[in-house]
PADREN-658583 format. One line per 8 residues: number of its first residue (from 1); their letters; for each residue y, z, x of C-alpha. Coordinates in pm, 1 decimal. Each point is the difference from the previous one (the first is absolute). Layout:
NUM) a) Y:Z:X ~ ...
***
This chain:
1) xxxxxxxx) 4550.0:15708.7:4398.0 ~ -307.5:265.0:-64.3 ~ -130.5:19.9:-299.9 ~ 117.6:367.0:-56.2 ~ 354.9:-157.0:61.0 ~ -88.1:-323.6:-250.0 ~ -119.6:247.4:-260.1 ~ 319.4:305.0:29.1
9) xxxxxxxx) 239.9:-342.6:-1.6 ~ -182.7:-148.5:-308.9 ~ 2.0:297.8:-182.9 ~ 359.0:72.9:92.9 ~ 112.9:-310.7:-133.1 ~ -173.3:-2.4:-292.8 ~ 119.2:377.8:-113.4 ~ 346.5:-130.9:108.2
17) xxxxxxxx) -2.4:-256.6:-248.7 ~ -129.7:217.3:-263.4 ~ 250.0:281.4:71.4 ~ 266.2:-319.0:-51.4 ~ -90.2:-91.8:-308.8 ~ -79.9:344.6:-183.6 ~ 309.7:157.1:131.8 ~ 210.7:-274.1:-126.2
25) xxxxxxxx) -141.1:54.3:-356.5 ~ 103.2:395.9:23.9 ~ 300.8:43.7:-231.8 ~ 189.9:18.8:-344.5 ~ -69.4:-341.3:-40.3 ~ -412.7:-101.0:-150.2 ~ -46.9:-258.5:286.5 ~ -376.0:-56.5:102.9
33) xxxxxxxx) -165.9:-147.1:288.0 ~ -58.5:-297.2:-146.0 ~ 379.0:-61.6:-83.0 ~ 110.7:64.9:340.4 ~ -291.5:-297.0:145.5 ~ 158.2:-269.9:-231.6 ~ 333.9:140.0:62.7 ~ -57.0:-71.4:356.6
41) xxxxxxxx) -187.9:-331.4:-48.5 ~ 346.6:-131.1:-225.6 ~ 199.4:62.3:261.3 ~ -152.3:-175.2:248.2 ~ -116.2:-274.3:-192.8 ~ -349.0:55.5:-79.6 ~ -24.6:78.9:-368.1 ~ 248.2:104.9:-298.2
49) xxxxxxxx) 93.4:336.5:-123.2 ~ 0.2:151.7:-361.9 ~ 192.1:284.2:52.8 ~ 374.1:6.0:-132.0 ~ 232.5:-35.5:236.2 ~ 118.0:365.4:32.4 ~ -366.9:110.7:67.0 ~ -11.3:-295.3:282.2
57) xxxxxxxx) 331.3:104.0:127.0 ~ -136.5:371.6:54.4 ~ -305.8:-143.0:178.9 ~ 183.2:-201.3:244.7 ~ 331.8:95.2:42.6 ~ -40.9:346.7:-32.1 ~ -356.8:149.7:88.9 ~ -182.5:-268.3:207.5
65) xxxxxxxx) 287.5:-1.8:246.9 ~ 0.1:385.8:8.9 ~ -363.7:15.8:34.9 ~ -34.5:-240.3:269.8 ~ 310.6:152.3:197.2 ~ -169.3:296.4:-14.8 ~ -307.0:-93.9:142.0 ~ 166.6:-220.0:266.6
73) xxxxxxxx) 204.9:338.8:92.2 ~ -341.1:178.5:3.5 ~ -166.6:-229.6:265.9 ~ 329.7:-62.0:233.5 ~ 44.1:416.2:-15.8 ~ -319.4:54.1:128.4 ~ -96.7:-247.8:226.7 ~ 321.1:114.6:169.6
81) xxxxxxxx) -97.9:321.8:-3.0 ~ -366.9:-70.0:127.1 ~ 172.7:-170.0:306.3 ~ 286.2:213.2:97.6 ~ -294.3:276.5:-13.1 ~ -219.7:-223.8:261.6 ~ 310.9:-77.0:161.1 ~ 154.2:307.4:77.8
89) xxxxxxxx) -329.2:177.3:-15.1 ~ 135.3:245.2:-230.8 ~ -240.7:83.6:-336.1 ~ 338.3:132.8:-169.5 ~ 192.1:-302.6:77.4 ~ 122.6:-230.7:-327.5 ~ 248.9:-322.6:-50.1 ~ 312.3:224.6:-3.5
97) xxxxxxxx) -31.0:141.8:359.9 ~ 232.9:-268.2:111.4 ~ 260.3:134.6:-216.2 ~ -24.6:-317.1:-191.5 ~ 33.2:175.4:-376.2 ~ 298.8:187.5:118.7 ~ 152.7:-302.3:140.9 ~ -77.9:-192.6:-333.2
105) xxxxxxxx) 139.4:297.2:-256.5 ~ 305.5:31.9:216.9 ~ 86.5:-351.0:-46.2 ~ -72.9:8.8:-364.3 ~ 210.4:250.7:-61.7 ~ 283.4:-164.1:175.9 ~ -43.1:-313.2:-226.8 ~ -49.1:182.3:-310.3
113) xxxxxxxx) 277.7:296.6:86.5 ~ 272.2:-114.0:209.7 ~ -13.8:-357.9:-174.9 ~ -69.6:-155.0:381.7 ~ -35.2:-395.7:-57.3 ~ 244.7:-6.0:-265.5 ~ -305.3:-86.5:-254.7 ~ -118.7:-282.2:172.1
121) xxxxxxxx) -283.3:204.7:221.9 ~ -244.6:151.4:-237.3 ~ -154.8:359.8:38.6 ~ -309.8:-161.0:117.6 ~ 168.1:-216.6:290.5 ~ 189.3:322.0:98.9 ~ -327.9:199.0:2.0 ~ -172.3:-258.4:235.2
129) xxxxxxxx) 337.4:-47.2:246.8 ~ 19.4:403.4:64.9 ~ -402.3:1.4:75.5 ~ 58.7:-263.0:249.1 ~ 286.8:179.3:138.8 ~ -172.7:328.0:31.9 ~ -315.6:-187.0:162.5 ~ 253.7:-150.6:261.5
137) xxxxxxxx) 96.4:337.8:76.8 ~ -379.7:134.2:25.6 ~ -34.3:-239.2:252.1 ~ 277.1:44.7:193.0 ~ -16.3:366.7:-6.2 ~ -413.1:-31.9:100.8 ~ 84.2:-251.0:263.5 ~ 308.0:221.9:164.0
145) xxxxxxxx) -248.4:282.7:29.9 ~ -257.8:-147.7:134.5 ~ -186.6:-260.8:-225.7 ~ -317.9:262.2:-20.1 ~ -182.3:98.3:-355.2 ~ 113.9:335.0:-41.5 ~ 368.5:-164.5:97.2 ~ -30.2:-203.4:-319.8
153) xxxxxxxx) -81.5:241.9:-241.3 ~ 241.2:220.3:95.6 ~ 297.0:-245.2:24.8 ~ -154.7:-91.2:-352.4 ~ 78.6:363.5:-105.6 ~ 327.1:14.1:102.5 ~ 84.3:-301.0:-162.8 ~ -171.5:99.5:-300.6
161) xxxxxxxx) 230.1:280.4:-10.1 ~ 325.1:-121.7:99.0 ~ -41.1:-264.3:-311.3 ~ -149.5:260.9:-222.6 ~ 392.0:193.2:70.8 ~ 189.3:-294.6:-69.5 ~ -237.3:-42.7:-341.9 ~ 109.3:319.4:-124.2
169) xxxxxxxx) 377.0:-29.1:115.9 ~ 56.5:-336.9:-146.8 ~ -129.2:173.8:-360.5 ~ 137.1:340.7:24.5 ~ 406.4:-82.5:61.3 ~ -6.7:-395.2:-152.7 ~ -286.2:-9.2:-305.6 ~ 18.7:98.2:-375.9
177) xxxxxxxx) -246.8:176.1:-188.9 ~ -136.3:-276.6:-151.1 ~ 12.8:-250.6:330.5 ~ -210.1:321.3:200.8 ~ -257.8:-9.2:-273.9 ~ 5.3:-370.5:55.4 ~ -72.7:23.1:379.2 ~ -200.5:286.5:0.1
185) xxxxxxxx) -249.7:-176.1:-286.6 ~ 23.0:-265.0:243.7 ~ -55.6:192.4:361.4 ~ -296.5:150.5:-188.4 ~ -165.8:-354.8:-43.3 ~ -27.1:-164.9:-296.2 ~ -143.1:-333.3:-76.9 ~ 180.1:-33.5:-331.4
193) xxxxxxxx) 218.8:-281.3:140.2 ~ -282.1:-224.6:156.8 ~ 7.2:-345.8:-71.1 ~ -139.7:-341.9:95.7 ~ 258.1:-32.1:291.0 ~ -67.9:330.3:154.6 ~ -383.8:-54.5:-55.5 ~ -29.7:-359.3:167.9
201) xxxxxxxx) 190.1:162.9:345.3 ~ -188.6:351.1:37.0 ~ -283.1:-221.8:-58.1 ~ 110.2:-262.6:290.6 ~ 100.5:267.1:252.8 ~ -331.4:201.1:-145.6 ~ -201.9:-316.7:116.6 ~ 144.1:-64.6:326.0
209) xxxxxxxx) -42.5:343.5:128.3 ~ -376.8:47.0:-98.5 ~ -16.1:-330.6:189.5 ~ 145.9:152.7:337.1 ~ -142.7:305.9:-74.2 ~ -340.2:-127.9:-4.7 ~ 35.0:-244.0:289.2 ~ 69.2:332.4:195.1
217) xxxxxxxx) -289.0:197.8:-139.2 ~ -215.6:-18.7:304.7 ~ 320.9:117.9:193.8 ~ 42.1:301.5:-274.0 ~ -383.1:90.5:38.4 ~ 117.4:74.4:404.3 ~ 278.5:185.0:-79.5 ~ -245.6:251.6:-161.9
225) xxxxxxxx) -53.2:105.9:389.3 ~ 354.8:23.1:132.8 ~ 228.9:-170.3:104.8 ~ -132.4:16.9:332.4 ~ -311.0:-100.5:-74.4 ~ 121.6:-338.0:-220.6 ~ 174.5:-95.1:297.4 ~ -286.8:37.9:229.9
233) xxxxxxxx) -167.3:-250.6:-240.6 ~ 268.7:-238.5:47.7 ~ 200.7:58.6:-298.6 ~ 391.9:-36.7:64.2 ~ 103.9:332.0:-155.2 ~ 364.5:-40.5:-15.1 ~ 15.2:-352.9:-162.1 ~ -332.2:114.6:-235.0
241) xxxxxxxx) 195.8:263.4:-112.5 ~ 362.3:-171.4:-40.9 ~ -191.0:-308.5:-227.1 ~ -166.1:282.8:-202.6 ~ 262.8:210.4:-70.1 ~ 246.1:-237.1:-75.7 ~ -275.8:-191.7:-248.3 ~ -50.3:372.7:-163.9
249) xxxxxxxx) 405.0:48.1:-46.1 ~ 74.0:-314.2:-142.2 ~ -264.0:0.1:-256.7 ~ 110.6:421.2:-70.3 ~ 343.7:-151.7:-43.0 ~ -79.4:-262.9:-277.3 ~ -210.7:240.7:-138.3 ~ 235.2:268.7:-31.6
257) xxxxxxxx) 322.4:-258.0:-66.3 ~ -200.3:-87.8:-339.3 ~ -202.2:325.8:-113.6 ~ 218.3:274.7:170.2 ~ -162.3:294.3:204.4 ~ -371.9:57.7:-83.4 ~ -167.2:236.9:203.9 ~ -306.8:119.9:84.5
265) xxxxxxxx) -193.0:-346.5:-46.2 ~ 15.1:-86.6:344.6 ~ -110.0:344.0:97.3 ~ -264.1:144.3:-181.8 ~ -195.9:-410.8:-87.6 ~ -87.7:-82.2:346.8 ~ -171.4:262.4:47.3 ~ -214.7:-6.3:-346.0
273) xxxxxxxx) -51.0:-379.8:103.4 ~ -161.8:104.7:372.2 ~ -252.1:183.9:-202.5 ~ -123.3:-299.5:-150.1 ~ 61.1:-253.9:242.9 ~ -56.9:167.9:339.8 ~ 247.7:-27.0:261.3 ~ -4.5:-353.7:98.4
281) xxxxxxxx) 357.6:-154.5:-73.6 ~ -151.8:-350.4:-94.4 ~ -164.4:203.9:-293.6 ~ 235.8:288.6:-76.8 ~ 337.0:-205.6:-48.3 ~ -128.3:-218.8:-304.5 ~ -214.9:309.9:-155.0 ~ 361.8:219.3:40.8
289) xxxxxxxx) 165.5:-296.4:-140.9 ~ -229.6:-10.2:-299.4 ~ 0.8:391.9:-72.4 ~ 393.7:26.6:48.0 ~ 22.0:-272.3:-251.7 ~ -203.4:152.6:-194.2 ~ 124.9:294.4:-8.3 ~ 342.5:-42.4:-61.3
297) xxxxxxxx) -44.9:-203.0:-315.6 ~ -190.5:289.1:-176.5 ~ 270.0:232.1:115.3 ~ 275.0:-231.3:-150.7 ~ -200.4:-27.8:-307.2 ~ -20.0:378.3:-19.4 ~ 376.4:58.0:115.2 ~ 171.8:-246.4:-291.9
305) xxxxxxxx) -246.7:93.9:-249.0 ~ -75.9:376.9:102.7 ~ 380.3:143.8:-206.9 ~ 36.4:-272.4:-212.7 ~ 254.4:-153.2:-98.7 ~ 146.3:174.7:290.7 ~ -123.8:-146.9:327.0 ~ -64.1:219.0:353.0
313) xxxxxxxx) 111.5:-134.7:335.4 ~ -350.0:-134.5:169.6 ~ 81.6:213.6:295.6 ~ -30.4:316.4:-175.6 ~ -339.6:-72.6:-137.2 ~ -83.3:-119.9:387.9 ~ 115.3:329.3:159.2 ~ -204.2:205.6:-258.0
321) xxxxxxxx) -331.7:-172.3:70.6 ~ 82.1:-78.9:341.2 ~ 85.6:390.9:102.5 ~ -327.3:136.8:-59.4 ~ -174.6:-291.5:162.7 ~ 272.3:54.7:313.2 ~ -137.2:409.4:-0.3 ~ -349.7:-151.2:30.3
329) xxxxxxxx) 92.6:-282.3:269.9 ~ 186.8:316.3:165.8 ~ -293.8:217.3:12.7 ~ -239.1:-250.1:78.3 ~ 238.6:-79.4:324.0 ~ -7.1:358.4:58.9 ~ -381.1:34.6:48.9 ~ 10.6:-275.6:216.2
337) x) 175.4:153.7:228.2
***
């Protein structure tokens, strides 16, 4: 590693940490730094805690989860995002091209509307079953057309749109006024429901993927060229592309199973990160993972605390930072060309 990347990863890490612990402390409750470090330490065994335990309980039950969720979603959103741009060569590309969200709000709402599992399947398990589904049919659809990039992203529209239709019919002729709020809090993305469970897999499947991911940085750095030109280098294209993609959807559909739809991360981060880090994958994946993480934890702090005691869905407070930053990404590709 360089020492530009040592540095931009040391830095990262340490503002990560910071951002962790001052964002947890941001609330009704009068909870310092200090009080969240021997918090921690208690629970894992490496000191006592004076706080009551109501204050403790708010710490880690409540806002540590939350926080770390949130930056786990942060890092998987855009690292995704970073590689399904390299991938499909596309600077407007993001997580949900594969029609992934869709797939996961469609089978949400079929747990939480139509009452599909009887109970026994919660709305998270639905959320992750329908992503998988609509990633099967992304790659069906891409491979019955052909198998080729442009294939792919549009199969991933159309799929995105068939399961964005059967969202809004499932609501609009079987959901209540209250349920639709429910749902539509939920397609929205909120973290308000994160706990230790949901944090310990996104952070699994968040690990595994920046492990594949970054074993195939060399290959991502020659897809920068074409398609033609990584396979004149000896990359396999097809099966390169297949491990990547599938990597990218899994990790998009425990993300989105446990936080709901947040856009705009996985768009408008990889790019702020390849101004800092360069272009080289082997550099640009952690720094993206760093500054999604990052990222998203101040805009959770910002979206439960922002109305309070009312809290705003983390994907509205995405899509009104992360428009004007698309606009900019937009007219940037523009002069390009």
């Amino acid at each position: 590693m360089t020492v530009r990347g040592l540095a931009l990863g040391t830095g990262g890490a340490l503002l990560l940490a910071a951002s962790l612990a001052l964002a947890i402390t941001v609330g009704p409750a009068d909870i310092r730094i200090a009080d969240v470090w021997s918090v921690v330490a208690a629970h894992l065994g490496l000191g006592s805690s004076d706080l009551t335990p109501i204050r403790d309980g708010i710490v880690w039950q409540l806002r540590l989860p939350r926080t770390l969720l949130a930056a786990v979603c942060g890092a998987g959103l855009a690292v995704c995002g970073a590689v399904m741009q390299s991938l499909l060569r596309n600077p407007l590309a993001d997580p949900f091209v594969l029609g992934v969200s869709s797939g996961a709000s469609t089978g949400a709402v079929v747990v939480v509307v139509l009452g599909v599992g009887g109970g026994t399947v919660s709305v998270s398990a639905g959320a992750f079953l329908g992503a998988l589904v609509s990633f099967a049919l992304v790659l069906l659809l891409s491979h019955t057309l052909g198998g080729t990039t442009d294939r792919v992203v549009l199969a991933g529209v159309a799929a995105m749109q068939l399961f964005s239709a059967l969202t809004s019919f499932v609501v609009m002729t079987a959901a209540d006024a209250e349920t639709t709020r429910g749902v539509l809090f939920w397609l929205l993305g909120s973290l308000g429901g994160a706990g230790w469970t949901d944090v310990w897999l996104c952070l699994a499947v968040l690990a595994v993927t920046l492990v594949v991911c970054l074993s195939y940085a060399r290959t991502l750095d020659a897809f920068a060229f074409g398609q033609d030109a990584a396979a004149a280098l000896g990359v396999s294209v097809a099966r390169t592309r297949l491990v990547l993609l599938c990597v990218t959807a899994l990790l998009t559909a425990a993300l989105v199973s446990s936080a709901g739809a947040i856009g705009f991360v996985g768009l408008v981060l990889p790019h702020a990160a390849r101004a800092l880090a360069g272009p080289g994958h082997a550099r640009l994946l952690p720094v993206t993972a760093l500054a999604g993480a990052v990222f998203l934890v101040w805009v959770d702090t910002l979206a439960r605390t922002v109305l309070d005691p009312q809290e705003v869905p983390v994907g509205v407070v995405t899509s009104l930072i992360g428009v004007p930053a698309f606009v900019v990404v937009l007219y940037r590709t523009r002069s390009v060309r």
